[in-house]
N, C-alpha and C positions, 0 to 999 in steps of 0.2 A: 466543319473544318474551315478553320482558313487559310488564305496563302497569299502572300506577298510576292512580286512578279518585279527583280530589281534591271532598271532600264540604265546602266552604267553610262559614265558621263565618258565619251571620248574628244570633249577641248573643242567641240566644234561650234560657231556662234548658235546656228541653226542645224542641229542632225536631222540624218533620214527617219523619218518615222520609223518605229519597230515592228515591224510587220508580225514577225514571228511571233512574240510575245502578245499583239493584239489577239491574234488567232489562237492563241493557248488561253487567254483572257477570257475568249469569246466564248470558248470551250469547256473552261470550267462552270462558268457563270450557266450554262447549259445546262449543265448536272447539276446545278442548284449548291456549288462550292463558292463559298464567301472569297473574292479576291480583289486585293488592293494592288495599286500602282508605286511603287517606289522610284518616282522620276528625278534619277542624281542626273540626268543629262540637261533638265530642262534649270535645275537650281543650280547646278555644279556643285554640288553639296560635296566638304571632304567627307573622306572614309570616316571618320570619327562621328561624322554625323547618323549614318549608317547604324554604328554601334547603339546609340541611342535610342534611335529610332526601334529600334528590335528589342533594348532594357526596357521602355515604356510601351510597347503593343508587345502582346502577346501571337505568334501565330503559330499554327501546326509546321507549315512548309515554308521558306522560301524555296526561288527558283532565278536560274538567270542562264540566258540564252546568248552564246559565245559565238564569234565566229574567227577562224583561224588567222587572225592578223598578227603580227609580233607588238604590236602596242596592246590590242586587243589582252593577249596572253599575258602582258605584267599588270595591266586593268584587273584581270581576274584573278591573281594573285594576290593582290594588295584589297582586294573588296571580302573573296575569301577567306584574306585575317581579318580583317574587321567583323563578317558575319561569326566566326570561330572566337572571338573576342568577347559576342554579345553574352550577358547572362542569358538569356531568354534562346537562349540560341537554338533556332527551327530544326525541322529535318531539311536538310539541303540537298538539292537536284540540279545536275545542272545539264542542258540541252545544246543542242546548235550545229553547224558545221565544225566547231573549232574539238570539242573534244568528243564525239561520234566516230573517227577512224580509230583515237587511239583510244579509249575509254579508262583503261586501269592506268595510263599513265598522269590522265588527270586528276584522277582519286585521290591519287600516289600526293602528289605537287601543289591539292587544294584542299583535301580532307572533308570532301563534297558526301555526301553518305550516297550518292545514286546518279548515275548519265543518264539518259535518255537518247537512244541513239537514233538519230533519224528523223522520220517527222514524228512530232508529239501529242499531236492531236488525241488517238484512241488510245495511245501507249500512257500517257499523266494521266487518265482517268483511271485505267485499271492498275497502272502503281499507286495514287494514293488511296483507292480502294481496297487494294492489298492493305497498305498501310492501317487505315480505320478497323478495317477487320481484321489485323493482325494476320493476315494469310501467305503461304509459304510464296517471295519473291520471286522465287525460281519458277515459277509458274507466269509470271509477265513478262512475254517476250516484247524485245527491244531495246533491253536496258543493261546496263552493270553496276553494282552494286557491293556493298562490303558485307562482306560476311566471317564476321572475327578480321584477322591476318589475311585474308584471303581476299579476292575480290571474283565474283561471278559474273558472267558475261553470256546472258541467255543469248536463243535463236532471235532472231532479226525478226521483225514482224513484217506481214505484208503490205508493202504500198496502199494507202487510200485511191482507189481510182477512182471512188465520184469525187472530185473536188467542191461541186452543187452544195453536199452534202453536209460539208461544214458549215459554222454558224457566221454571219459575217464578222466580220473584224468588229472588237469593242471599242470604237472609235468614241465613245462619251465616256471612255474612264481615262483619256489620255487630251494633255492640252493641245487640241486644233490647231486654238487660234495661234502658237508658235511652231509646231511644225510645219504646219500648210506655208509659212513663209521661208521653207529652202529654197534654192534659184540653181533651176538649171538652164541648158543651152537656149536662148530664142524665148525666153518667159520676159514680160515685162515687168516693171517695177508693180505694177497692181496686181497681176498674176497672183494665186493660190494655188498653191500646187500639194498632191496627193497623190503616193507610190499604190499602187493595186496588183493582182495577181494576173494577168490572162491563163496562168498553168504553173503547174508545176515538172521540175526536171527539163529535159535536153534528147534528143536523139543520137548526137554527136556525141565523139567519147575521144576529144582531145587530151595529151600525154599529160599535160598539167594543171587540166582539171580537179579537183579536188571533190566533186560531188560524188555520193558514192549512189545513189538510186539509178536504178537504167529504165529509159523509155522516156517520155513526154507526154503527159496527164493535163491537155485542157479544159480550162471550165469551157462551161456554155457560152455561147454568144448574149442568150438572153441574161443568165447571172452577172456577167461584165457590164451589160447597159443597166440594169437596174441598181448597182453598185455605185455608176459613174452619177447616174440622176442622182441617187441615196446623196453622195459627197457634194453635187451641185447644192441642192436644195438644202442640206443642214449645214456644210460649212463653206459655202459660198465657191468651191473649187474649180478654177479653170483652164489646169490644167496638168494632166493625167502620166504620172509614170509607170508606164509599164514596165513594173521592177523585174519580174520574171527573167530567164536566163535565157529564151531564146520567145519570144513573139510571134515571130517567123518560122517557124519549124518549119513548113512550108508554103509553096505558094497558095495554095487553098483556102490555107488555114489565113493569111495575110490575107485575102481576099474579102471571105464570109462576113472575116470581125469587122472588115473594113465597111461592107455592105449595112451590117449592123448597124454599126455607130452612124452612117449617116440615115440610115432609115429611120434613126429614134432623133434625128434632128437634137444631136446635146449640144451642140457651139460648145467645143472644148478642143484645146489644143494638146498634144502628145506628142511620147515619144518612145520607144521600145528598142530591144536587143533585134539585131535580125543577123540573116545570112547571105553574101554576097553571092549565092549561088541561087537565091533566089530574086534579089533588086533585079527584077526584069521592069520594062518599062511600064507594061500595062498596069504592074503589081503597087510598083510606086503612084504612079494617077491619078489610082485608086484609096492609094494610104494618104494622099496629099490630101487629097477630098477629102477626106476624114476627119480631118484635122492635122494629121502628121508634120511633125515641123521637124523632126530630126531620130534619126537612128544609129545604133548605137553598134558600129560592127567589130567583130572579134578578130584583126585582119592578121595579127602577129608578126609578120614573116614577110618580104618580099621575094622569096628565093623558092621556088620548085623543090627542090632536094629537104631543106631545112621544113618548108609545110608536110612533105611529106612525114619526117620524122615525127611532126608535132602530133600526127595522123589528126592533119585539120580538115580534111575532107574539100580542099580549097586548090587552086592553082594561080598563082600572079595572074594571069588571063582573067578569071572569072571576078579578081578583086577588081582589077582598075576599068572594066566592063563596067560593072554592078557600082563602084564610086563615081565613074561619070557617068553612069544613068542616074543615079541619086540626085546628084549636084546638076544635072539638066533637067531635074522632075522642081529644084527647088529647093528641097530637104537635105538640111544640113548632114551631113554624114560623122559621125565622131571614129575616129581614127586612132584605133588603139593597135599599135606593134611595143614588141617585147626583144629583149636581146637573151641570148646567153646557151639556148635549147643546145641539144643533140646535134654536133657538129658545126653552128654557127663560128664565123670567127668576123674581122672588118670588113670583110669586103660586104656580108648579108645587111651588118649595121650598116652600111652606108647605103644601100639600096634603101634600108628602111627609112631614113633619113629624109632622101631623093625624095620617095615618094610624099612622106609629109610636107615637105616644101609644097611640093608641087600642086596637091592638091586639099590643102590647109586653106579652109571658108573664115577662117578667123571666131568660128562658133566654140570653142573651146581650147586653152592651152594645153597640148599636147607633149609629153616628154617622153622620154623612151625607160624603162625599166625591167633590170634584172629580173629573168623566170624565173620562179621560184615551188619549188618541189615541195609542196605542201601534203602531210600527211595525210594520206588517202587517194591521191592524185597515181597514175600508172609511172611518176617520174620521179616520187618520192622512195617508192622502192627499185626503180633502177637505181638510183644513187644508191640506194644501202647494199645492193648485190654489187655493184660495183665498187665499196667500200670507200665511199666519197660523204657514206654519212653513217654513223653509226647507228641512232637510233633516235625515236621522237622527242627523248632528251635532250640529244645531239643537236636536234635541230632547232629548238625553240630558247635552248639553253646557251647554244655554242654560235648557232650560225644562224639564225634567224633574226637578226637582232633589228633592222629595218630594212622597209620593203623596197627602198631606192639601194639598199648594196647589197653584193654576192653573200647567201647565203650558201649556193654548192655551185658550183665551177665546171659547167660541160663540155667547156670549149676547150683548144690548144693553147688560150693564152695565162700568160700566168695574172693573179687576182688583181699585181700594180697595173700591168698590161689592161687589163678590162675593165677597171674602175675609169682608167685614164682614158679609153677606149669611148666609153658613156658618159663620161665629162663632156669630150669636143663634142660628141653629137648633140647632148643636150642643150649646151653652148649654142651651138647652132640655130638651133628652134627656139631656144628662149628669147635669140635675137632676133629670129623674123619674126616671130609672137609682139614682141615687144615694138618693132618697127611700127608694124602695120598700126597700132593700136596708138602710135606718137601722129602716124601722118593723116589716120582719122580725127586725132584731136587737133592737128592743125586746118585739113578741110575743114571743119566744124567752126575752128576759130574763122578761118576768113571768110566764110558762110555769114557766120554772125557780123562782120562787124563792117564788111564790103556788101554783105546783100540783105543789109540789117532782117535777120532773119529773127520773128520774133517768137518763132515756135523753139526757142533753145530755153535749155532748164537747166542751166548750170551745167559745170565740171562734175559731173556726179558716176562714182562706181553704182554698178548693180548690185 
């Protein structure tokens, strides 16, 4: 069998490696299933290219793994006709967060023949298994699927809890040497940089979350360090994104990996999701030593009442705690709030505001943006009980349409009020973003040319 694994282009010079689809790569290749790369990200190949690509190779499957962004959703629409277009045209699958809540409405909109809901790892083996032997669908839990007019939607399969147990990522069927140069916060221009797993899932079950597996699933300490040497040693990487959703799950757990990584002595710099309930001083130290150069916090909300709704499990006390123990450890903190949740109105926007002035290290531009109820999320079906959304239709069709404006509206004000609302604030930030970054290029300037400095390298972005 073969199968073609399509890595869609989303306009970005340098995208994130696709983790997900390595690890389904890595997985087939396991079971001894012939699988190719279809990299439209790395060529920016149009859809028409696509078409071709599919009338001149033959294969049994394509596959292509979504995730629920409103650009993302007309990507996979317009790659859909083209795969639907091909003569040769596969059996088509498609996986991801994006169409896993709602399955048969993706079917419906892409004429996909089969989802995969959830992780994919054991679930694509025994669907195209089924497939090869012709065996009844219905019997592979995790997926949905057309059956005539109909579409079937088996029992959910159970969570992988060894994570060990998968095969690593197929990191030699994908080009290194242009994703290893995405740039994030505190990486220098020589830097190589490579996303990895520490775990999968979350403990926390905030309102507009969108994942739908519960619990938190670590690898080993020892499977993350022999992972991190793997990527040093073959493609030169120096430093490590902990893509995962929470790093931190707790202090323990921050601790151990932390122990780890410096007892295997990798000289690599990182950076991960955490929790400000856990940024205790000792914990940070410890991640500094590490390598740690910045963490990535989910802080939302400046307001007591408004976290609560979020059920962020957080209190303003424990953020600006946890942000100035960060920012006195050294390590950048990224500073992400959101507008728009359960009951927010100006006054919570402007606290959120406050606080990013106030403690904005200049390590990344920061804006503020609409929450948004993404199907699967416990806020996607408040909206629709509350008849603020109809349906996943509704949402991807009507109101989803991008992720910096109101797709559903939870506040008192009305849509002109809140747009105008998130304008001044972001106004705001773009201009002390932009400030700070004029009057470094001026110290820089008269560094250089009053203290003839001659370690200067040009006016150069990163």
């Amino acid at each position: 069998m073969r199968v073609s694994l399509v890595i869609y282009d989303n306009e970005s010079y340098v995208p994130f490696f696709p983790q997900g689809s390595a690890y389904i790569a890595a997985t087939l290749r396991k079971n001894g299933i012939d699988v190719e790369i279809y990299n439209q990200d790395y060529h920016h190949y149009p859809n028409e290219h696509l078409i071709e690509y599919l009338n001149k190779n033959k294969f049994d499957v394509i596959g292509l793994g979504i995730i629920a962004g409103y650009y993302q959703y007309r990507r996979l629409l317009q790659i859909s006709e083209a795969i639907n277009k091909a003569k040769n045209r596969p059996y088509y699958i498609l996986g991801g967060h994006g169409p896993s809540p709602e399955p048969e409405f993706f079917l419906k909109k892409t004429g996909a023949d089969a989802v995969v809901i959830g992780e994919g790892e054991e679930t694509i083996i025994e669907l195209l298994n089924a497939i090869i032997y012709h065996r009844d669908l219905k019997q592979v839990k995790g997926i949905a699927f057309r059956d005539g007019n109909n579409v079937i939607i088996t029992p959910r399969r159970s969570l992988i809890r060894d994570i060990d147990s998968l095969p690593l990522s197929a990191y030699d069927l994908f080009p290194m040497e242009y994703y290893r140069l995405v740039r994030e916060p505190n990486c220098t221009r020589s830097d190589f940089l490579m996303p990895i797993l520490s775990g999968r899932g979350c403990p926390f079950k905030c309102n507009f979350c969108y994942r739908m597996d519960k619990g938190f699933r670590p690898r080993s300490n020892e499977a993350i360090v022999e992972e991190i040497r793997f990527l040093k040693m073959n493609y030169g990487i120096t430093y490590i994104i902990f893509s995962d959703e929470l790093l931190m799950s707790s202090e323990k757990r921050a601790i151990d990996l932390s122990r780890s990584i410096i007892k295997a002595n990798l000289g690599i710099k990182w950076w991960c999701n955490g929790r400000l309930n856990y940024a205790k001083p000792d914990v940070l130290k410890l991640m500094k030593k590490a390598g740690c150069i910045f963490i990535n916090y989910g802080i939302e909300a400046m307001d007591d009442q408004i976290l609560k709704n979020m059920n962020k499990a957080l209190t303003v006390k424990q953020i600006i705690r946890g942000i100035e123990a960060t920012l006195n450890e050294g390590i950048s903190p990224g500073l992400n709030i959101i507008f728009g949740n359960i009951g927010e109105n100006k006054d919570t926007l402007k606290k959120g505001v406050e606080f990013l002035l106030k403690y904005d290290d200049g390590a990344q531009l920061r804006t503020i943006r609409p929450v948004t109820p993404y199907p699967g999320s416990p806020l996607y079906y408040y909206a629709i009980k509350e008849g603020l959304l109809k349906d996943c239709e509704d949402f991807y069709e009507n109101k989803h349409i991008n992720s910096d404006l109101l797709s559903v509206n939870f506040t008192e004000l009305n849509d002109d009020e809140f747009h105008r609302s998130l304008m001044e604030a972001n106004m705001i930030l773009l201009d002390n973003y932009y400030k700070k970054k004029y009057n470094l290029a001026i110290s820089m300037t008269k560094n250089l040319y009053l203290n003839k400095n001659a370690s200067f390298r040009g006016y150069r972005q990163l």
